[in-house]
C-alpha atoms as one frame of an Amber mdcrd trajectory, in Angstrom:
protein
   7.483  81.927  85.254   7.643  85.597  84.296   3.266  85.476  84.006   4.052
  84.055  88.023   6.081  86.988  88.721   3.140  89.184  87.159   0.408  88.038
  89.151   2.501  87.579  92.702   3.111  91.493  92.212  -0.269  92.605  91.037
  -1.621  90.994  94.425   0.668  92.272  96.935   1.325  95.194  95.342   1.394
  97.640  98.179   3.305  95.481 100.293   6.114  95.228  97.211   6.535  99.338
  97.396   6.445  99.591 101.231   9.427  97.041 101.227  11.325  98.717  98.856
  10.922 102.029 100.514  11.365 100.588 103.667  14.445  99.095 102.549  15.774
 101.764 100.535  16.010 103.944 103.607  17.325 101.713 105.735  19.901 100.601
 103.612  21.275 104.195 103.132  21.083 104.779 107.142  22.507 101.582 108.436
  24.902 100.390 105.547  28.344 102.158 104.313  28.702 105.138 101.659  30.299
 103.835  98.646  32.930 106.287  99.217  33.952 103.956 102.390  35.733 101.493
  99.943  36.577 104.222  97.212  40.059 104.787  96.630  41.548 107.586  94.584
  44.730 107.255  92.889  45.051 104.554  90.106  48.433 103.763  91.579  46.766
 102.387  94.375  45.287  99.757  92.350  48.933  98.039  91.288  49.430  94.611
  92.742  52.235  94.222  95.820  54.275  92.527  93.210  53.965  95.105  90.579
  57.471  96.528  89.778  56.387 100.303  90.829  55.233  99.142  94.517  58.664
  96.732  94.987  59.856 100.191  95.121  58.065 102.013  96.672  59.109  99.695
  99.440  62.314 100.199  98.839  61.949 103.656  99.399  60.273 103.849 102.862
  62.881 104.955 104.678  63.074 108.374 103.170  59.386 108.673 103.867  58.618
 109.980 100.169  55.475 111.797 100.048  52.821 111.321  96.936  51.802 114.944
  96.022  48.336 113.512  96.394  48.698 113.150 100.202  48.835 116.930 100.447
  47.075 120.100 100.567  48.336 124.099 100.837  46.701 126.580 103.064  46.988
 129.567 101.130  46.535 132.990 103.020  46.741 136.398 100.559  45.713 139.770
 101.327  44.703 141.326  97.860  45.332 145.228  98.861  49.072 144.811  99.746
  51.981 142.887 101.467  50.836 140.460 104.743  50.752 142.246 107.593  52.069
 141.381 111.642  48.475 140.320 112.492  48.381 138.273 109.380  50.959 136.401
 110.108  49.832 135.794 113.424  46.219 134.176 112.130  48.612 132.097 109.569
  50.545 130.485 112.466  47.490 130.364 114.642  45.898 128.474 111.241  48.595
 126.011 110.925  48.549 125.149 114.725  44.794 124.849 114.619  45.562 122.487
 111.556  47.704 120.038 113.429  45.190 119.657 115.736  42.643 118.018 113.384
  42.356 113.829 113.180  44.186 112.811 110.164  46.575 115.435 109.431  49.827
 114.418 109.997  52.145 117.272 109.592  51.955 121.041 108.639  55.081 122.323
 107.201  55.128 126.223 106.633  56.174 127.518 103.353  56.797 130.842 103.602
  56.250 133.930 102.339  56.149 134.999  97.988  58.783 137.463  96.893  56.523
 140.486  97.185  55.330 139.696 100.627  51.457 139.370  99.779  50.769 135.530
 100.182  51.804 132.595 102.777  51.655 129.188 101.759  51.914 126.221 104.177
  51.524 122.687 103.268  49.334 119.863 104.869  50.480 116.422 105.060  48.211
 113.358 105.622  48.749 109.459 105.788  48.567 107.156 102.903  45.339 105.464
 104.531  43.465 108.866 104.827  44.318 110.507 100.825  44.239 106.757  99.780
  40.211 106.265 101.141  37.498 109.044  99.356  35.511 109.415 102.684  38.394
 109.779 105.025  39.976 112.195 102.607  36.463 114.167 102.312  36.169 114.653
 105.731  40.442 115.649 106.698  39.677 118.345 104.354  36.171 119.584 105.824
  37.831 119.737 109.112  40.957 121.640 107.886  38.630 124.084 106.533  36.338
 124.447 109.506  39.675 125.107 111.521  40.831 127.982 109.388  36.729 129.051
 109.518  37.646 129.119 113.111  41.117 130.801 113.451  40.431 134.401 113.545
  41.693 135.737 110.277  41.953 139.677 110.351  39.485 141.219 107.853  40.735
 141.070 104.306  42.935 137.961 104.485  41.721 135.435 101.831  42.350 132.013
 103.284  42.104 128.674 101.238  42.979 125.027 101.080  43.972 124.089  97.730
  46.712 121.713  96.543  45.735 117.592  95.562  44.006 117.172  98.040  42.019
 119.713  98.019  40.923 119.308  94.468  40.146 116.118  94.228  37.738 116.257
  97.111  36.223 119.378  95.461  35.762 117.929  92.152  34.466 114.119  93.618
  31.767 116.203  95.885  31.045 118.698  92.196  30.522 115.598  89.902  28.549
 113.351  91.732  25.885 116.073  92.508  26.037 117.580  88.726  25.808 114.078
  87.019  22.750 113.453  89.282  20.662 116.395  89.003  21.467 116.644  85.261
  20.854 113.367  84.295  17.628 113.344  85.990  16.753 116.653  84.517  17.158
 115.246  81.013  15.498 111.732  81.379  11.780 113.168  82.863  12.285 115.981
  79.873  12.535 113.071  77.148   9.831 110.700  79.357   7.754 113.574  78.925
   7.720 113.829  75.879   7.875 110.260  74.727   4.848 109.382  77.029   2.868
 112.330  76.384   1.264 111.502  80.111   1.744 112.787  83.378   2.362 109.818
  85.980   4.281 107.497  83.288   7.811 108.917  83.970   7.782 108.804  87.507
   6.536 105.300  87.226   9.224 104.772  84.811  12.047 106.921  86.858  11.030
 105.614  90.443  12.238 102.593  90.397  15.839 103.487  89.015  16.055 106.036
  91.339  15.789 103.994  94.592  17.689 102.027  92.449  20.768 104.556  92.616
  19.968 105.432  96.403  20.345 101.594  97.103  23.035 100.099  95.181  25.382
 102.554  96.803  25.256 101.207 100.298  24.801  97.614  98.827  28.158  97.433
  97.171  30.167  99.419 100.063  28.931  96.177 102.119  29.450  93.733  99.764
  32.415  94.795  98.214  34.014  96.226 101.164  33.703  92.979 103.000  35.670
  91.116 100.104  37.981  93.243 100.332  38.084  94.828  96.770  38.831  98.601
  96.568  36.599 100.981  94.015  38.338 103.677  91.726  36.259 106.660  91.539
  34.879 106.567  88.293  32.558 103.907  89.758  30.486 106.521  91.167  28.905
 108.569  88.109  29.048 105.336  85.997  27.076 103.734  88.524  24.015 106.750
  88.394  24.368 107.203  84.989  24.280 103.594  84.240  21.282 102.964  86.345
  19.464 105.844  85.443  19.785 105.153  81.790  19.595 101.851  82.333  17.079
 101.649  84.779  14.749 104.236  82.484  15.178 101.988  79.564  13.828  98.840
  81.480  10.907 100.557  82.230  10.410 102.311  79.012  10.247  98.093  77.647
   7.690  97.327  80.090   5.268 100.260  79.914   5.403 100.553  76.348   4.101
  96.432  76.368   1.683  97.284  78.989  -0.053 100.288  76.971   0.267  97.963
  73.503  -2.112  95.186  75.371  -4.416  97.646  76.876  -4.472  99.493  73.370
  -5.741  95.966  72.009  -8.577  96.000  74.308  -7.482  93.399  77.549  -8.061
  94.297  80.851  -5.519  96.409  83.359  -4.657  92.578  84.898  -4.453  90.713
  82.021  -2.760  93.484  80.124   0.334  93.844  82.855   0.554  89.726  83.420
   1.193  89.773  79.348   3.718  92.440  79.452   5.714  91.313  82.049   5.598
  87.696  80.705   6.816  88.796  77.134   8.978  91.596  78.389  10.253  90.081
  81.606  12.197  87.595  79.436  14.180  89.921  77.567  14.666  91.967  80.619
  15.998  89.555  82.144  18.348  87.813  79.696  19.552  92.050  79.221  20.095
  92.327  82.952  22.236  89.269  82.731  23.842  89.705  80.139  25.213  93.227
  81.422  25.703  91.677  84.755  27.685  88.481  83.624  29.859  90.927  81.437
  30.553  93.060  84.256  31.837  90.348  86.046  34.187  89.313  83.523  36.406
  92.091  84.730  37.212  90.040  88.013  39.434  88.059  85.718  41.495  91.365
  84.861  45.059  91.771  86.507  44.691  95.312  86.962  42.702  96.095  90.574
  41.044  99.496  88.572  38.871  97.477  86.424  38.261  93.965  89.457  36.721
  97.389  91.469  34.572  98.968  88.776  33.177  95.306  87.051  31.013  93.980
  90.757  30.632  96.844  92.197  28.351  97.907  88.522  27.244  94.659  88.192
  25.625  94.350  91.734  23.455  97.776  90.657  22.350  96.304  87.391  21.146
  93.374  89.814  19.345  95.806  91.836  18.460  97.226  88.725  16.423  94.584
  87.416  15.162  93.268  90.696  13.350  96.784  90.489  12.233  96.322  87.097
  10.543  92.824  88.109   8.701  93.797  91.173   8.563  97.503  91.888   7.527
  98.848  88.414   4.778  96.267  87.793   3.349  96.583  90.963   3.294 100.496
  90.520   1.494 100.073  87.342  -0.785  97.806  89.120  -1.650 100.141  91.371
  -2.230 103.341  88.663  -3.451 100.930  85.975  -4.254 102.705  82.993  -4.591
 106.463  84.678  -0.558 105.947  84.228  -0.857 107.088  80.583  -3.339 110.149
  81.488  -4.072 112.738  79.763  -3.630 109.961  76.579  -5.389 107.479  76.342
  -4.412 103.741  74.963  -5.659 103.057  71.523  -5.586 100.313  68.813  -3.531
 101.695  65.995  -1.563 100.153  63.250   0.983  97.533  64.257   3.833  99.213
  62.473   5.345 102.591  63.333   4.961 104.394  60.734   9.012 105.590  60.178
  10.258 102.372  61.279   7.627 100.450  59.838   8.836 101.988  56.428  12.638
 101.782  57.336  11.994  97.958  58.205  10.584  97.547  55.034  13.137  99.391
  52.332  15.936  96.632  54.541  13.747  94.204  53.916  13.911  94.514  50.449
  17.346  95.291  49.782  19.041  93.381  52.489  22.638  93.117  50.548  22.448
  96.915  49.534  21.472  97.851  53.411  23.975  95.608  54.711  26.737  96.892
  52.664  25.776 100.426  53.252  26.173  99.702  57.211  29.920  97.997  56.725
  31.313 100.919  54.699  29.505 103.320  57.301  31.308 101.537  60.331  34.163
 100.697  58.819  35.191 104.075  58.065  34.422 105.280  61.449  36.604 102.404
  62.339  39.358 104.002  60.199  39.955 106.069  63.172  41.853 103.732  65.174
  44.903 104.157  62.898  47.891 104.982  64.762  45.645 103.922  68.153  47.391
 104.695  71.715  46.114 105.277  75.141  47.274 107.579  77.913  46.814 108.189
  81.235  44.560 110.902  82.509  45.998 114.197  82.875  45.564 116.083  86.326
  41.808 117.536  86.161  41.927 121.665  86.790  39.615 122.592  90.535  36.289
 123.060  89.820  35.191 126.610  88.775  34.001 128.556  91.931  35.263 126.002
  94.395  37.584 127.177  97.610  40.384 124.741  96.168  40.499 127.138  92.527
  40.621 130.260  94.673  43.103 128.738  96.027  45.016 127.753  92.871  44.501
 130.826  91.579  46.708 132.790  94.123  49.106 129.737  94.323  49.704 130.135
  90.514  50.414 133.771  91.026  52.663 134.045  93.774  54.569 130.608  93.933
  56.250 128.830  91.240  55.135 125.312  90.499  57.271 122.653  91.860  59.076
 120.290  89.362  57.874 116.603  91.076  60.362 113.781  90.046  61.000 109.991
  90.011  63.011 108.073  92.492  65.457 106.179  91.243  66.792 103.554  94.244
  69.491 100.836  94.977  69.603  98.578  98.006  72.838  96.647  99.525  73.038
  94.307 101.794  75.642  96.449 103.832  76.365  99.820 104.789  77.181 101.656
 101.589  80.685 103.305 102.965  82.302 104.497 100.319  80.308 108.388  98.774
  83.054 108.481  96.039  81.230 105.506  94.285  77.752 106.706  94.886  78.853
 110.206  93.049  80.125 108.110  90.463  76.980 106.427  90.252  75.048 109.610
  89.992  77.383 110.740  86.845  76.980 107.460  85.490  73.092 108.006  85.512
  72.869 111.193  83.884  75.044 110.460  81.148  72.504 108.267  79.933  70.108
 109.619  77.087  66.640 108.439  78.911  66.835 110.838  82.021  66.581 114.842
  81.618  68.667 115.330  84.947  69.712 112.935  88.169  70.115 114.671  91.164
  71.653 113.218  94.494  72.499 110.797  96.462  70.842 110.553  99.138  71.542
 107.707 102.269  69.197 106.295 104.300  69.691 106.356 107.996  70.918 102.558
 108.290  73.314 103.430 104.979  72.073 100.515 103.191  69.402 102.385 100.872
  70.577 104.754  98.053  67.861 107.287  96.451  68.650 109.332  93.415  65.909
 112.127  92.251  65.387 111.884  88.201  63.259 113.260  85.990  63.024 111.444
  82.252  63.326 113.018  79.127  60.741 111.609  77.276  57.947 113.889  78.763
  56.761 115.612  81.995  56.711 113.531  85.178  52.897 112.009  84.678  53.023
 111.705  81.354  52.173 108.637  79.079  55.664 109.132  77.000  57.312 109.420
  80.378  55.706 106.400  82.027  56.808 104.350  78.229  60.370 105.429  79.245
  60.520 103.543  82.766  61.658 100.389  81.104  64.648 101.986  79.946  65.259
 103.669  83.169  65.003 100.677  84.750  67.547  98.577  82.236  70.026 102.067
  82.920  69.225 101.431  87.181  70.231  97.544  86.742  73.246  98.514  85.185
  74.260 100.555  87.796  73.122  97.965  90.215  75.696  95.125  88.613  78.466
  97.403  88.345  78.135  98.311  91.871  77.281  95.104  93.779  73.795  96.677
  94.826  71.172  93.676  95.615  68.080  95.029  94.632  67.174  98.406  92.556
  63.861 100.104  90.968  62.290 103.034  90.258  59.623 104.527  92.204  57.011
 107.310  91.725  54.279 108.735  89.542  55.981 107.525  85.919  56.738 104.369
  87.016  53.191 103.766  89.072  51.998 104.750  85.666  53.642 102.370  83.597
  52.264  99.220  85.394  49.074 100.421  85.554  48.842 100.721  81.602  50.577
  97.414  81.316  47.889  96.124  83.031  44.977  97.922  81.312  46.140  96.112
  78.221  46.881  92.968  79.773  42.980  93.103  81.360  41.668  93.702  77.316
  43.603  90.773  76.552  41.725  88.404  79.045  38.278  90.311  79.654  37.342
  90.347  76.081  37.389  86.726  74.871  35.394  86.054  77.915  33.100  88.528
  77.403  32.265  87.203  73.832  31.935  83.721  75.185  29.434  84.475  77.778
  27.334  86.771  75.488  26.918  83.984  72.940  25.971  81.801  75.518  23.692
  83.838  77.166  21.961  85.021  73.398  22.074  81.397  72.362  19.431  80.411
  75.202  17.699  83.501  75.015  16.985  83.089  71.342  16.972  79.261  71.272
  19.550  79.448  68.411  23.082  78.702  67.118  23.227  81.278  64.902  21.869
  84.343  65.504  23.927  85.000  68.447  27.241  85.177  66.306  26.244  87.906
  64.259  24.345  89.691  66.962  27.760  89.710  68.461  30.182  90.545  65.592
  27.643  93.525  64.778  27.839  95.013  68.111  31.738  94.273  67.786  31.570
  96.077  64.651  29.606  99.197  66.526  32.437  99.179  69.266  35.525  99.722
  66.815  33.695 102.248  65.308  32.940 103.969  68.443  36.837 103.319  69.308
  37.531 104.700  66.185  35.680 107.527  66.874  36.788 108.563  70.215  40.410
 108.812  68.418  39.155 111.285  65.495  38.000 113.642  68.036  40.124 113.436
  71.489  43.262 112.247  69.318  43.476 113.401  66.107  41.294 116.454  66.583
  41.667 117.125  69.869  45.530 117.035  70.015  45.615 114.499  73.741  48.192
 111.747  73.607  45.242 109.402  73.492  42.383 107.989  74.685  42.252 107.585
  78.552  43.771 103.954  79.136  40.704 102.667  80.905  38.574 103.883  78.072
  38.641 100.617  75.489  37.893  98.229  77.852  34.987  99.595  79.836  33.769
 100.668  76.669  33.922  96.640  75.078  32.253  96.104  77.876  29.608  98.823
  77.847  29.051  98.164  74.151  28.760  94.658  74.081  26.627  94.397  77.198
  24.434  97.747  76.374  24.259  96.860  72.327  22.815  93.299  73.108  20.274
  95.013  75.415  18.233  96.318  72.167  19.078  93.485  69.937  17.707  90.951
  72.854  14.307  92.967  72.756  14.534  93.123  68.426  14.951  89.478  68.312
  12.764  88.489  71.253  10.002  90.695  69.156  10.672  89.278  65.588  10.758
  85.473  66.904   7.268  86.242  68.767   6.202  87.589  65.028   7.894  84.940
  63.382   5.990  82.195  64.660   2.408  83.165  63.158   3.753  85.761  60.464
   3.503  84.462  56.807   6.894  85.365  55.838  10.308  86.220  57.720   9.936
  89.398  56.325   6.604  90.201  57.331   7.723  89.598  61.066  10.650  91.566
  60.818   8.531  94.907  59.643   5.993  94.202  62.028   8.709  93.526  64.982
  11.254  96.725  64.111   7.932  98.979  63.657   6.407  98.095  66.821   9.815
  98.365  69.017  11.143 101.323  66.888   9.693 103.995  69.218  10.193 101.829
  72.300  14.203 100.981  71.449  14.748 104.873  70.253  13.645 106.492  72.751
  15.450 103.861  75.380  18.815 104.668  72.373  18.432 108.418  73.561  18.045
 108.156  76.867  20.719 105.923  77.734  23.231 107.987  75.091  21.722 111.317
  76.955  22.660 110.035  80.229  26.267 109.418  79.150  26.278 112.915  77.494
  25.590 114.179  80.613  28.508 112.130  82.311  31.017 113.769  79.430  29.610
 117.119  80.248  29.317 116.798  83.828  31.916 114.563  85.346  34.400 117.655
  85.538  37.567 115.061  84.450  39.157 113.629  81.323  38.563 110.686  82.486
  34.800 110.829  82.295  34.599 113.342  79.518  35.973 110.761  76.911  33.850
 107.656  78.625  30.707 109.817  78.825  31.016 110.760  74.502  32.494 107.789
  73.504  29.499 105.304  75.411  26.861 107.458  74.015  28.444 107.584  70.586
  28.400 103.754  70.850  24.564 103.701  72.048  23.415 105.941  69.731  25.622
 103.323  66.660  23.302 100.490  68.210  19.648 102.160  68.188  19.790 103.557
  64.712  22.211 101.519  62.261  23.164  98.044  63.753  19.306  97.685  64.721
  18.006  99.252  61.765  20.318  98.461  59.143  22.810  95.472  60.368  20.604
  93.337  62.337  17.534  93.511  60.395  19.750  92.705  56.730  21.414  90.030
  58.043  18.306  88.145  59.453  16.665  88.584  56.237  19.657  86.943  54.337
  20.256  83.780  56.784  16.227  83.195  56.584  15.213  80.352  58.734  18.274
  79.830  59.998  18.723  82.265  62.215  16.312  80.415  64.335  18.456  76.907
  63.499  18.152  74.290  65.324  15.646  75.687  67.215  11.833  74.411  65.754
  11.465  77.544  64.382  13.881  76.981  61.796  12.228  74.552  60.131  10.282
  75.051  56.810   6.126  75.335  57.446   4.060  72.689  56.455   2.234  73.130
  52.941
């Protein structure tokens, strides 16, 4: 089939690119941004029947605002108090600022002690701070209205607050991760291939890739109905970069080893793409179908992230099929100039000799590999997770100017829980709800209870706490809401209320870690399932697959492991971000299986006219060691990037701990794991599978 494939590209090669160019550009004219369906707060993502949105509902008739649905104009004159004019522009600003689509209140704040800043805050709807693009552009048009409003010389005017910063930092990271991360990968291209064209062959095709996949999953997603978190974003480039990269990397490194042997340009690319193709494919899946497992996964943060990656990978390999060997059929072997493809020795020489000290000590390799993960793995003692703590403005950005003088002339305010009981009457007796109140901060969970406060119809009751455990936001804080709530219901009996709950950022938190552990609990059993499925038929074998599997398992609690030595026990956080252990199974598992599928595609092509098992396995790791390495340090450079680049805690920790875990993969569990175990089980890693059966005399 894959041979098919070959040929149907190397004819209508030309037409292949002008479609995909063609339909790259249309795509990102006449389909949605991905920031269309991108929502930004993880509280967003709770289920209606989550405990924290039952009451939020039950607080709507206060009309609580989330901090995140606000921005501060901040005006400052730096040479002395405000002055008549300046006050002026300021309420000429915040009337300008009412007038712009989306806003939908501006409440002046005053004036600092000394006289020398103004603050004013901006309110907008749930719909526009809840949606990426809608809060993108409120905030461009606030700004261009204070650009507009006059402001005498030497009065500093910004927009900081929430809002403000998270639109900042999305529009920072997505840029940075891009240009970096393509930066690094034609750097190590370069000097992997040694050629001029071969990385932009290699790169092209993940790049429109990236520009595609976008638009692609803002239509498909969007029209299901399933909302993205914004981490989907830079995991999307970075995974199709790196992964895209490493796809090509596969099939021009095949293409240059037949031409090396002497076939022609046609013959050379219909056998690479029919050996390689497989694997590619079986890798795509594999990533693909794991991705998908997150569908099954009750929290909405992670049924977001696992399509909307999983549709790129498709677009991903679709690329890799069709674009990149009809590219290389059109540059043919002036691809690898200035170089030139020659025969050489089958083996690498450093992996070549590597292959061959495993392959003599298999139990002394294998052993050497367990101790090294499993003290990594050591790191997982005393393992928690936490949520991720507010990100600061990005450095030279309008919203940390604006910080800046906020932190200087205004003190912070102290944001709390809500705390809220509903009757089916008109409370009318305030003697009881003071009692209430008293009742409430007697108890050891909260810090302090402030209130009450009625709703208009009297039937609604909202108390203002803030929890001991830890500041409002925090993990210890969001672990306390159970016993807030058991303190509310006890209230709630002893006053005949009908329904009660608690409301806000700890208690948003606290069902969105619940489920972030209930989604490990499902995702990763059926993650495991389909990868041995998928290996099984890839490999033709029953056994292989298991420890193919348990070995990348292995890598993944080491990399686990690791990410708690150095954000946790190093780095002094709480712990790891809560997202962080499953999208890394799923990263591991899916990535890790990506090199072991081409290994073990490689060895049983050897294996079928080497003398010995252990003949095929040098010849196999030396001729993919340079191809899987540098593939290892690309895709562990582009998450580097991420954990450098992404500007959040959040993508700091997923950026180091996914390259940590790729890097594991390319140079102990293929080198040492893999390669030990194979030559212990024999011939029956290939059982029942023909292959497994002993030659004939």
């Amino acid at each position: 089939m894959f041979a098919a494939i070959a040929r149907f590209d190397i004819r209508f090669r030309w037409l292949i690119v002008a479609v995909w160019l063609v339909g790259v550009v249309a795509g990102a004219r006449l389909l949605p941004s991905l920031t269309t369906v991108t929502h930004a707060s993880n509280g967003q993502f709770n289920s209606s029947s989550s405990p924290s949105m039952r009451a939020s509902q039950l607080a709507a008739p206060f009309e609580v605002v989330d901090p995140k649905q606000t921005a501060t104009i901040i005006a400052s004159r730096a040479s002395g108090p405000l002055t008549a004019a300046d006050a002026a522009a300021m309420s000429q600003v915040e009337q300008a600022v009412r007038q712009v689509p989306g806003v939908a209140s501006v409440k002046d704040g005053g004036t600092s002690p000394d006289g020398r800043a103004a603050q004013a805050v901006v309110t907008v709807p749930g719909s526009v701070s809840s949606s990426n693009s809608a809060a993108t552009d409120v905030i461009h048009r606030i700004r261009d209205a204070m650009a507009h409003a006059g402001a005498p010389p030497g009065l500093d005017l910004h927009l900081a607050g929430p809002l403000a910063v998270e639109v900042d930092a999305r529009n920072t990271e997505s840029g940075g991760i891009t240009r970096f991360t393509l930066l690094f990968v034609i750097v190590v291209l370069f000097v992997v291939y040694r050629a001029a064209l071969a990385p932009l062959v290699t790169l092209i095709p993940a790049a429109l890739a990236v520009i595609i996949s976008g638009p692609l999953i803002a239509e498909i997603v969007g029209r299901a109905g399933i909302a993205v978190p914004p981490s989907t974003q830079p995991l999307l480039i970075v995974l199709l970069l790196g992964a895209g990269t490493d796809y090509g990397l596969f099939l021009c490194f095949r293409f240059r080893e037949e031409l090396a042997r002497g076939s022609e340009m046609r013959e050379a690319l219909v056998t690479a793409v029919a050996r390689v193709g497989q694997a590619l494919t079986f890798s795509g899946l594999i990533v693909a179908a794991a991705l998908l497992t997150m569908l099954l996964a009750p929290s909405g943060i992670f049924q977001g992230i696992g399509p909307s990656l999983a549709i790129g990978i498709a677009v991903m390999l679709a690329a890799a099929l069709t674009l990149m060997p009809a590219l290389l059929a059109i540059f043919g072997r002036a691809v690898f100039w200035p170089s030139r493809p020659r025969p050489s020795a089958q083996g690498a020489v450093l992996w070549g000799r590597v292959a061959e000290h495993v392959v003599r000590r298999p139990v002394v390799m294998l052993a050497a590999g367990v101790v090294l993960f499993g003290a990594l793995a050591a790191g997982l003692i005393g393992f928690r997770t936490t949520s991720e703590l507010s990100s600061p403005p990005p450095d030279g950005s309008d919203s940390a100017a604006g910080a800046a003088v906020l932190a200087a002339y205004f003190p912070p305010a102290t944001p709390t829980d809500q705390l809220l009981l509903w009757y089916s009457s008109p409370v009318t007796n305030p003697v009881q709800l003071d009692a209430v109140q008293a009742q409430l901060a007697r108890d050891p969970v909260f810090r302090t209870v402030s209130g009450p406060t009625l709703s208009a119809d009297g039937r609604t009751v909202l108390y203002r706490a803030v929890l001991r455990a830890g500041p409002v936001g925090s993990t210890p804080a969001a672990n306390s809401v159970p016993q807030a709530t058991a303190a509310l219901a006890t209230a709630a009996r002893a006053t005949g209320a009908q329904a009660y709950g608690v409301a806000g950022p700890d208690a948003s938190l606290h069902d969105v870690l619940a489920s972030s552990n209930a989604s490990l609990a499902l995702v990763v059993p059926a993650i495991l399932v389909l990868i041995l499925i998928l290996l099984g038929l890839m490999l033709r074998s029953l056994v292989a697959p298991w420890y193919l599997a348990l070995t990348v398992g292995l890598s993944y609690l080491s990399s686990l492991g690791f990410a708690m030595v150095v954000f946790v026990h190093l780095g002094g956080a709480d712990g790891v971000v809560f997202i962080l252990p499953l999208l890394m199974f799923v990263f591991s598992m899916a990535l890790g299986e990506d090199y072991n599928v081409l290994v073990m595609s490689r060895i049983r092509e050897e294996a079928h006219h080497a003398p010995s098992l252990s003949e095929a396995l040098t010849r196999a790791i030396g001729i993919t060691g340079t191809t899987v390495t540098a593939a290892g340090v690309i895709l562990a450079g582009a998450f580097v990037v991420l954990g450098f680049a992404g500007g959040s805690r959040q993508t700091e920790e997923l950026g180091f701990s996914i390259a940590f875990s790729v890097v594991l993969d390319t140079f102990f569990v293929r080198t040492l794991l893999v390669p030990s175990i194979a030559m212990l089980l024999g011939r029956w890693n290939w059982w029942p599978a023909p292959l497994s059966r002993p030659a004939p005399a």
